[in-house]
C-alpha atoms as a printed R data frame, in Angstrom:
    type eleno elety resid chain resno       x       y      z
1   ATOM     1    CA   UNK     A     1 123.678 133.779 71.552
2   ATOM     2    CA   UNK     A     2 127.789 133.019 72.228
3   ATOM     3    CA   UNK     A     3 129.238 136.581 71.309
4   ATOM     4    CA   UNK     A     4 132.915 136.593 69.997
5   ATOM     5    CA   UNK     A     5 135.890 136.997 72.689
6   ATOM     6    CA   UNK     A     6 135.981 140.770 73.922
7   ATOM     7    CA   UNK     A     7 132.102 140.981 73.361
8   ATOM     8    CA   UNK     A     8 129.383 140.484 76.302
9   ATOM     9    CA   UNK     A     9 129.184 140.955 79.828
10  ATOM    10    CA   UNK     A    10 132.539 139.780 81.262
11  ATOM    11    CA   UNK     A    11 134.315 141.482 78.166
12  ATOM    12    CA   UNK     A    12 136.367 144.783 78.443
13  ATOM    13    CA   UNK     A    13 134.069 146.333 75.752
14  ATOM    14    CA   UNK     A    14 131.307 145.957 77.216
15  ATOM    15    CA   UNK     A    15 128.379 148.688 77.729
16  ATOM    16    CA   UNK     A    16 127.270 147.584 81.532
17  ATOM    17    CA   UNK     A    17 123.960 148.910 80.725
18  ATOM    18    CA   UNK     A    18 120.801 146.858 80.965
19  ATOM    19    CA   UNK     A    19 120.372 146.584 77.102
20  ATOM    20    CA   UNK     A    20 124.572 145.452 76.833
21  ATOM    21    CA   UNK     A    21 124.099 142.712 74.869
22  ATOM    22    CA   UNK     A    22 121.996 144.656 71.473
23  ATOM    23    CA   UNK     A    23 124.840 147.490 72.112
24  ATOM    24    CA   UNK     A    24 127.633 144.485 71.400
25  ATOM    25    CA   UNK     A    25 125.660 143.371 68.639
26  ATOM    26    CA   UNK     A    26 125.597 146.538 67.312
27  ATOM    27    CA   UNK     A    27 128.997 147.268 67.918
28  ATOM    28    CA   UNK     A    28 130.013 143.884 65.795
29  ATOM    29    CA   UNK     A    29 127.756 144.327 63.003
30  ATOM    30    CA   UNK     A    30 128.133 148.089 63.040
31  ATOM    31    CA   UNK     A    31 124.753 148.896 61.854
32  ATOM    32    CA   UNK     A    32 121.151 147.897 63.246
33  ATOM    33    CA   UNK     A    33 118.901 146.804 60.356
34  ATOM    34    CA   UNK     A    34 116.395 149.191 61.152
35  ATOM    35    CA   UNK     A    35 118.905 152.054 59.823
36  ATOM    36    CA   UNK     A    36 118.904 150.280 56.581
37  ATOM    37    CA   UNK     A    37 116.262 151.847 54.527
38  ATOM    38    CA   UNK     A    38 117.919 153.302 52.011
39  ATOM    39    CA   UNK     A    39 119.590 149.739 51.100
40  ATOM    40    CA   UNK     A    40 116.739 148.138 51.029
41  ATOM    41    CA   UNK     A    41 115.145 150.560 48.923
42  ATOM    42    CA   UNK     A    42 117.676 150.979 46.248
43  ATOM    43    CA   UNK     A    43 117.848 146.932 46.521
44  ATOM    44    CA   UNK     A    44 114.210 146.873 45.354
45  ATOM    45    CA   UNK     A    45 114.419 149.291 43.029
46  ATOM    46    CA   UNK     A    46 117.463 147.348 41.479
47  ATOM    47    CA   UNK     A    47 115.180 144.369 41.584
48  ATOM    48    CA   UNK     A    48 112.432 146.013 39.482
49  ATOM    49    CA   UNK     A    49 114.429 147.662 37.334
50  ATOM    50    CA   UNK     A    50 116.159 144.488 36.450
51  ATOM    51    CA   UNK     A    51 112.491 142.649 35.591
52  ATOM    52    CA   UNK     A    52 111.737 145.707 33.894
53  ATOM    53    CA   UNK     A    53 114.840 145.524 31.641
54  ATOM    54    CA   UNK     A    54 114.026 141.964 31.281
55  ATOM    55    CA   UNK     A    55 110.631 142.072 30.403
56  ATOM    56    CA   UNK     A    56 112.006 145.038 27.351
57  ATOM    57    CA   UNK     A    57 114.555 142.534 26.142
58  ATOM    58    CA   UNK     A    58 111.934 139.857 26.016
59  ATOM    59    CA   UNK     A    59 109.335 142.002 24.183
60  ATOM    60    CA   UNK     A    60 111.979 144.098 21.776
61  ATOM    61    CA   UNK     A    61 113.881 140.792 20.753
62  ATOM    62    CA   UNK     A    62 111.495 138.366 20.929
63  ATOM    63    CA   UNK     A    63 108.247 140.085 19.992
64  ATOM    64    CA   UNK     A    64 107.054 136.542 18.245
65  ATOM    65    CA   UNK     A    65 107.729 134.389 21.461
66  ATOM    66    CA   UNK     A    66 106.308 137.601 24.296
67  ATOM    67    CA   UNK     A    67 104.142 139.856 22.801
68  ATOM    68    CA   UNK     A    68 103.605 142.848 24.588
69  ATOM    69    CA   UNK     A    69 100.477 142.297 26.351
70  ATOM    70    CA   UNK     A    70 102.015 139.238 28.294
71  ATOM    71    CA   UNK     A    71 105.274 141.697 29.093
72  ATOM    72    CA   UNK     A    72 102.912 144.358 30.469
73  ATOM    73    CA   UNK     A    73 101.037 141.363 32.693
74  ATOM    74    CA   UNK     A    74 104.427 139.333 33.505
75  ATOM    75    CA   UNK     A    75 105.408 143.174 34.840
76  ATOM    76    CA   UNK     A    76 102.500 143.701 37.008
77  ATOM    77    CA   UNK     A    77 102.502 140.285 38.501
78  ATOM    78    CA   UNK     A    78 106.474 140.382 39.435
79  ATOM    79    CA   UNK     A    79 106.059 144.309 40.498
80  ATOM    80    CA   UNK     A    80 103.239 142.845 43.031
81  ATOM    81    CA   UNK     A    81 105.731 140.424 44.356
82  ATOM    82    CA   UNK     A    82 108.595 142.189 44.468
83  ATOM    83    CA   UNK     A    83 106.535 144.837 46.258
84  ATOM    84    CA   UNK     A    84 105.217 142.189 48.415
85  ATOM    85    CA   UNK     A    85 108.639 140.949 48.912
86  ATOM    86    CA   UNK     A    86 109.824 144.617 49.815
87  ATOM    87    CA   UNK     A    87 106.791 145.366 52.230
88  ATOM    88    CA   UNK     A    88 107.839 142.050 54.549
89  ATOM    89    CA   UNK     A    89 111.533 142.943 54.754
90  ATOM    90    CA   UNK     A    90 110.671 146.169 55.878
91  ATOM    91    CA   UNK     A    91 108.053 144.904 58.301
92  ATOM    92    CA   UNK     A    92 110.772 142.192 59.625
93  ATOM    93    CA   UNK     A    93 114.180 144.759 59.720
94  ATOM    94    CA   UNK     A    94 111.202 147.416 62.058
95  ATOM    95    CA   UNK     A    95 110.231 144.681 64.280
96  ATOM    96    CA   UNK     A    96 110.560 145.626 68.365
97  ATOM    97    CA   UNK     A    97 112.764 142.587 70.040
98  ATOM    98    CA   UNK     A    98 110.854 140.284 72.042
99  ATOM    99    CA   UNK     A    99 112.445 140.736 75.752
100 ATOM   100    CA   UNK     A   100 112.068 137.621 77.991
């Protein structure tokens, strides 16, 4: 990966340690992803809360068109993917590096 100018092994900011090049990532980005929990949490529980409100609106205003038995499944079938959804982001931001 081509780091910016300043960044890497011949720049002045760089750790000289044997992991230098995550510590210049880091330094760009300013945050590893696996110190992002509470982002993605309060991402998915914006997500859900959204298809929650979503499935009200649809059942409140349009009780003719989405009864409430299809809101209650069309909730439980987009909570399992969202969850789903939430479980491999997780399980991707916590993965170990592959070193060569």
């Amino acid at each position: 990966m081509t780091l910016p100018k300043g960044y890497g092994s011949g720049g002045k900011r760089s750790g000289g340690g044997g992991d230098g090049g995550r510590d210049d990532i880091e330094r760009m980005i300013g945050r590893r992803v696996e110190n992002m929990n509470a982002i993605y949490i309060i991402g998915f529980a914006l997500c859900w809360a959204a298809t929650a409100g979503g499935v009200y609106v649809g059942v409140s205003v349009y009780p003719w068109a989405y009864p409430l038995p299809s809101g209650i499944y069309a909730l439980s079938v987009l909570t399992v993917i969202e969850a789903l959804g939430f479980f491999f982001i997780m399980k991707i931001a916590h993965e170990k590096p592959v070193r060569a």
